[in-house]
N, C-alpha and C positions, 0 to 999 in steps of 0.2 A: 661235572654235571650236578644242578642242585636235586634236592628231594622230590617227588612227587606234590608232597604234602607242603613244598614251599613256594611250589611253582608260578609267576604272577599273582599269588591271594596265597592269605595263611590258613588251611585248615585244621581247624580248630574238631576235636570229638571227645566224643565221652573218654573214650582211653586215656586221650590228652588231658583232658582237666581230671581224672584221680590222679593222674601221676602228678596234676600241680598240684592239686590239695598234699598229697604226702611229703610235696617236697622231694621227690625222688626226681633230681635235675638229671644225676647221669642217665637213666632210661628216659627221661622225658628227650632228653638231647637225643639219641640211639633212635626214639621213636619217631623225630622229626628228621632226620638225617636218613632213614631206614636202615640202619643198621637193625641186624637180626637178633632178638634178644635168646641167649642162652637158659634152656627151662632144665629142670631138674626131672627126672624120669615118672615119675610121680604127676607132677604136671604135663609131659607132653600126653599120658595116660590119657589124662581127663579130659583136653585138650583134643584129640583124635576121638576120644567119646562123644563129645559135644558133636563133631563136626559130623560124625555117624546120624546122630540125631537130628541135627539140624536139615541135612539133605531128603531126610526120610521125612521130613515133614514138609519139606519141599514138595513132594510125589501126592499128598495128600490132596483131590478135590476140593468142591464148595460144599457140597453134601457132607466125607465124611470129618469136615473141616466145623461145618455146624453142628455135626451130632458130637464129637468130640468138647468142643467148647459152650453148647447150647445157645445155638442162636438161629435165626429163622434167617434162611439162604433165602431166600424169595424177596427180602427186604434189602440186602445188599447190592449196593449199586457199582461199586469196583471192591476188586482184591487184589492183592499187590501180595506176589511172596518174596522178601529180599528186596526189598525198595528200598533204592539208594536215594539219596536225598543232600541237597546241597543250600545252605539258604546265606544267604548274604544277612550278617550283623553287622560290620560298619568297618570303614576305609577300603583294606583289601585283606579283611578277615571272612570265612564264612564257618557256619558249622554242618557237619558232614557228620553222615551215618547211615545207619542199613537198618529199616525195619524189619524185621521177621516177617511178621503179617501185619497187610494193613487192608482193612476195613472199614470204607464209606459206604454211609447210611444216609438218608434225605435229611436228619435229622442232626448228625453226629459222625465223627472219625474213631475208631477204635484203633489201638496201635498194640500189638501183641508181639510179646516177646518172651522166645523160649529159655527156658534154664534148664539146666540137665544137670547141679549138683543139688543136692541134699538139703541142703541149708542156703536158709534165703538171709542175705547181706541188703545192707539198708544203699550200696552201690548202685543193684537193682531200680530201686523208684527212681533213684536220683537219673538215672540214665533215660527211663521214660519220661518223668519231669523233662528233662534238658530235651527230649524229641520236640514233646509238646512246644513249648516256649520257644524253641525256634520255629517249627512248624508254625505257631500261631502269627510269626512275623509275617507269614508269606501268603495265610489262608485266614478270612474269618469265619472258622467254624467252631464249634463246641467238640473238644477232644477228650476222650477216655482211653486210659491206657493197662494192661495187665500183664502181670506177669504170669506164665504158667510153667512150673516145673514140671519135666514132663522125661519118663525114660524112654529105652529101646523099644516096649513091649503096648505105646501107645499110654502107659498108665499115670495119670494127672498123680504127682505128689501132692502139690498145694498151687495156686492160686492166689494171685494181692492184685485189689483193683487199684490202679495208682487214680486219683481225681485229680483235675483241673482246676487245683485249687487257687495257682498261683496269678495273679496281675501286672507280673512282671513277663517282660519277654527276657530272653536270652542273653542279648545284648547289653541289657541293663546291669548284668551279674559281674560284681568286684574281679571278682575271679576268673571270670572270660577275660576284663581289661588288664587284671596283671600278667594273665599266662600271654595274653595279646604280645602286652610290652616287652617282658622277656624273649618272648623269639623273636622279635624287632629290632630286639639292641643283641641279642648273643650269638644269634642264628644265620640270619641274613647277611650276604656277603655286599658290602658297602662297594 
């Protein structure tokens, strides 16, 4: 049986292009294969913290979802918690992911996404960049994206607006076309 992630079309995600960037072939291979990667105690820690937190923000309304982030609920036209997302970049590649929250406005898309460690990594932006730019293959709207650290107890650590600064879509990036090719020629059963 092949992968999920190989099934008719290659799904291509954020997970998948850090593992290209790093050059980490054996878990990029593991994570198209789904093979289960092995975490050290310390991470599967943080790992079950996150998902604590991410559920619980799940439970959260439109009310106490705008008094939390500052935004006027009454302006909102859809909310989306955990929107999955699929969008066609070219041949039988697409890119796939899960918004946190996403937030359309008559005006504009917000796309929010939680973090629940400490310390904000520049992985982060890139991860909402990479929404956006796919997203904008498929919609044309004006997209803003944020990141919010956030614990158990509701308490915002920090805050990064990511902008839509880019002109490229997704598909246009080196990097999609090499990770493309390599699961093409390594992965795929001829």
């Amino acid at each position: 049986m092949q992968s999920r992630r190989l099934q008719s079309k290659i799904r291509i995600s954020h997970t998948a292009l850090e593992l290209w960037r790093s050059q980490d072939l054996d878990n990029l291979k593991n994570y198209f294969l789904d093979i289960p990667t092995e975490f050290d105690e310390y991470t599967k820690r943080a790992m079950e913290r996150g998902k604590r937190i991410h559920k619980s923000m799940e439970q959260l309304d439109l009310l106490d979802l705008s008094l939390l982030l500052g935004f006027n609920p009454t302006k909102v036209i859809k909310l989306e918690k955990e929107k999955y997302f699929e969008v066609r970049l070219f041949d039988d590649a697409v890119f796939v992911g899960y918004i946190d929250l996403y937030l359309e406005f008559k005006d504009r898309t917000e796309i929010i996404d939680w973090k629940t460690g400490k310390t904000y990594r520049s992985a982060y932006a890139r991860q909402i960049q990479e929404y956006i730019q796919a997203l904008r293959q498929s919609q044309d709207k004006k997209f803003r994206g944020k990141i919010v650290a956030i614990d158990e107890n509701y308490t915002i650590m920090y805050t990064r607006k990511i902008v839509d600064g880019f002109n490229t879509v997704l598909s246009e990036l080196p990097e999609v076309r090499g990770l493309y090719r390599w699961v093409k020629y390594n992965l795929i059963k001829k």
